[in-house]
N, C-alpha and C positions, 0 to 999 in steps of 0.2 A: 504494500500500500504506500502510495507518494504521500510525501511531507503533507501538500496542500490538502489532501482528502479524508485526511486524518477526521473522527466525527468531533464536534467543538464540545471542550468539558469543561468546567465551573474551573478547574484549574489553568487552562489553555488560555482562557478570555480573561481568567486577572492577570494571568503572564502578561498577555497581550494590552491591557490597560495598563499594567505598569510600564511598561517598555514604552509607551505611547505618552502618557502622561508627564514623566521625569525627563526633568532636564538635560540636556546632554550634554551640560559641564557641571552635572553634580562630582565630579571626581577631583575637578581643579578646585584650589583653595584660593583664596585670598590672602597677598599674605601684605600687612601693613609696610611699608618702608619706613614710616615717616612714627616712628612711636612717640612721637610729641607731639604729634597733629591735633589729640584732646585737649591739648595744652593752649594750641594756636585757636581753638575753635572757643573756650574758657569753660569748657564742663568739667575739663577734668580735677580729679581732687587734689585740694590745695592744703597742706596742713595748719591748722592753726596754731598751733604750738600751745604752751602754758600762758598763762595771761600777768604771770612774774619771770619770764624772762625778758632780756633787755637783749638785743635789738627784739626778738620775735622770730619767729620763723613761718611766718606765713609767707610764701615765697614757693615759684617755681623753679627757679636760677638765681643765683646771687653770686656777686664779683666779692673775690678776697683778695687782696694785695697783701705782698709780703716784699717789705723791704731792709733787707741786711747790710751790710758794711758794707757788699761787694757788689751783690747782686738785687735786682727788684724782679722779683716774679706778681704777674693775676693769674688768677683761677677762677672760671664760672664753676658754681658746683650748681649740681641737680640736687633736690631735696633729698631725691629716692639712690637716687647713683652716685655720688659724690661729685669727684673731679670728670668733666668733659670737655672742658677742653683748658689749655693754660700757653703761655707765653712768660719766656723768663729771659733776661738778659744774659743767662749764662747759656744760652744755646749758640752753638756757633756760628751758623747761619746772622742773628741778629751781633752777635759780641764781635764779631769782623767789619760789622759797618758801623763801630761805637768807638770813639773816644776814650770814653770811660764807661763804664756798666753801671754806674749808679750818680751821672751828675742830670740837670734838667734834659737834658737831649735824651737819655735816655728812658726816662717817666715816657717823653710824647711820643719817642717812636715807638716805644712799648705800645702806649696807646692805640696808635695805631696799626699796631700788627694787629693786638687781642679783638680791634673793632673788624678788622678785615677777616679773621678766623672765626667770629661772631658769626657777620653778616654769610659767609662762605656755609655754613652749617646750620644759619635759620634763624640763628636767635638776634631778635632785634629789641625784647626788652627783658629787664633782669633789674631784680632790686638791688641796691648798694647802701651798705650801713656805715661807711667808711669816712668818716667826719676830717675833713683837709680843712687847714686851716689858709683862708685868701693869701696867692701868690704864692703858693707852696708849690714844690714838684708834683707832693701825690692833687694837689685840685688843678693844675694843668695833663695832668693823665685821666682823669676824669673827664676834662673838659675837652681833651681829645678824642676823648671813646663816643661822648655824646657828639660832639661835630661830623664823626666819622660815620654816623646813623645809626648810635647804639642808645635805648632811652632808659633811663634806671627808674622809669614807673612800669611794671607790673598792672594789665587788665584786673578788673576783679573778676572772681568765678563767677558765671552766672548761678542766680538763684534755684535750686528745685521749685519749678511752678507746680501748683495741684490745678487741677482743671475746675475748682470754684474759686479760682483767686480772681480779681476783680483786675486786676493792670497784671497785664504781662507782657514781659522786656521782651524788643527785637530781639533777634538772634542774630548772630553774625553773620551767619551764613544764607540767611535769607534777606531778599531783596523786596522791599516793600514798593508798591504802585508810585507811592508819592515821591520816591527816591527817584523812579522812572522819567516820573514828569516834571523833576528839575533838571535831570538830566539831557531831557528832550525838545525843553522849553527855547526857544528861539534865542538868538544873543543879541541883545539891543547895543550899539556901539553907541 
């Protein structure tokens, strides 16, 4: 007896509904690249820390600078992973186009390496608790990081809405009508 003439059984026809029905990239995954995209988007979770520590640590990314006799290193840490990424004046790459490793030249190039490995890897805001005092090394390395499109305010998380809350926030990721029509609106010279 051929395949096709086979008589149709309750087992044949869910075979054939299932086979018909699924997807045919149920086998491919998804896989994130980007695992701070929650982060870029503000859902994701933010820790609040204890409400007696000083600076806090409500914070997705925060810049530490460490500056020693010789050398100045920053560091962005992640809340959940520590160090991700750093720049120090003892690498040789930057100690070869320096002077010195720890006079004001090397605060600002600093600066802008860490803003250029920032921006290169996504991250465009991060808190800073590092108190410089005006016309200092460390607040012209700051003040380089922020020129170089680095901003040390931190989005807040968005709120958990429940569906009887009376106002609820834009989302970032959606684009509202009225956004449209000022976009689209004529330009009067």
């Amino acid at each position: 007896m051929s395949r096709s003439a086979r008589p149709l059984t309750s087992a044949r026809v869910l075979y054939k509904i299932k086979e018909l029905t699924t997807p045919q990239s149920s086998t491919e995954y998804v896989i994130n690249r980007n695992p701070r995209n929650l982060e870029r988007l503000r859902i994701a979770y933010k820790p609040g820390g204890y409400h007696l520590e000083k600076p806090g640590r409500s914070y997705w990314h925060t810049l530490e600078i460490n500056a020693s006799g010789r050398y100045v290193s920053a560091d962005v840490k992640h809340f959940e992973n520590g160090t991700i990424l750093s720049a120090s004046t003892s690498e040789w790459a930057i100690k070869q186009q320096l002077y010195k490793t720890n006079d004001t030249s090397a605060f600002i190039n600093l600066g802008r390496v860490l803003a250029h490995r920032c921006l290169q890897s996504g991250i465009t805001e991060m808190t800073c608790n590092v108190e410089a005092v005006p016309g200092s090394k460390l607040q012209k390395l700051l003040k380089t990081i922020q020129d170089n499109g680095v901003s040390f305010t931190e989005p807040s998380r968005l709120p958990n809405e429940q569906p009887w809350d009376e106002k609820r926030h834009e989302k970032p990721w959606e684009v509202s009508e009225e956004a449209l029509e000022v976009l689209d609106a004529p330009k009067s010279k």
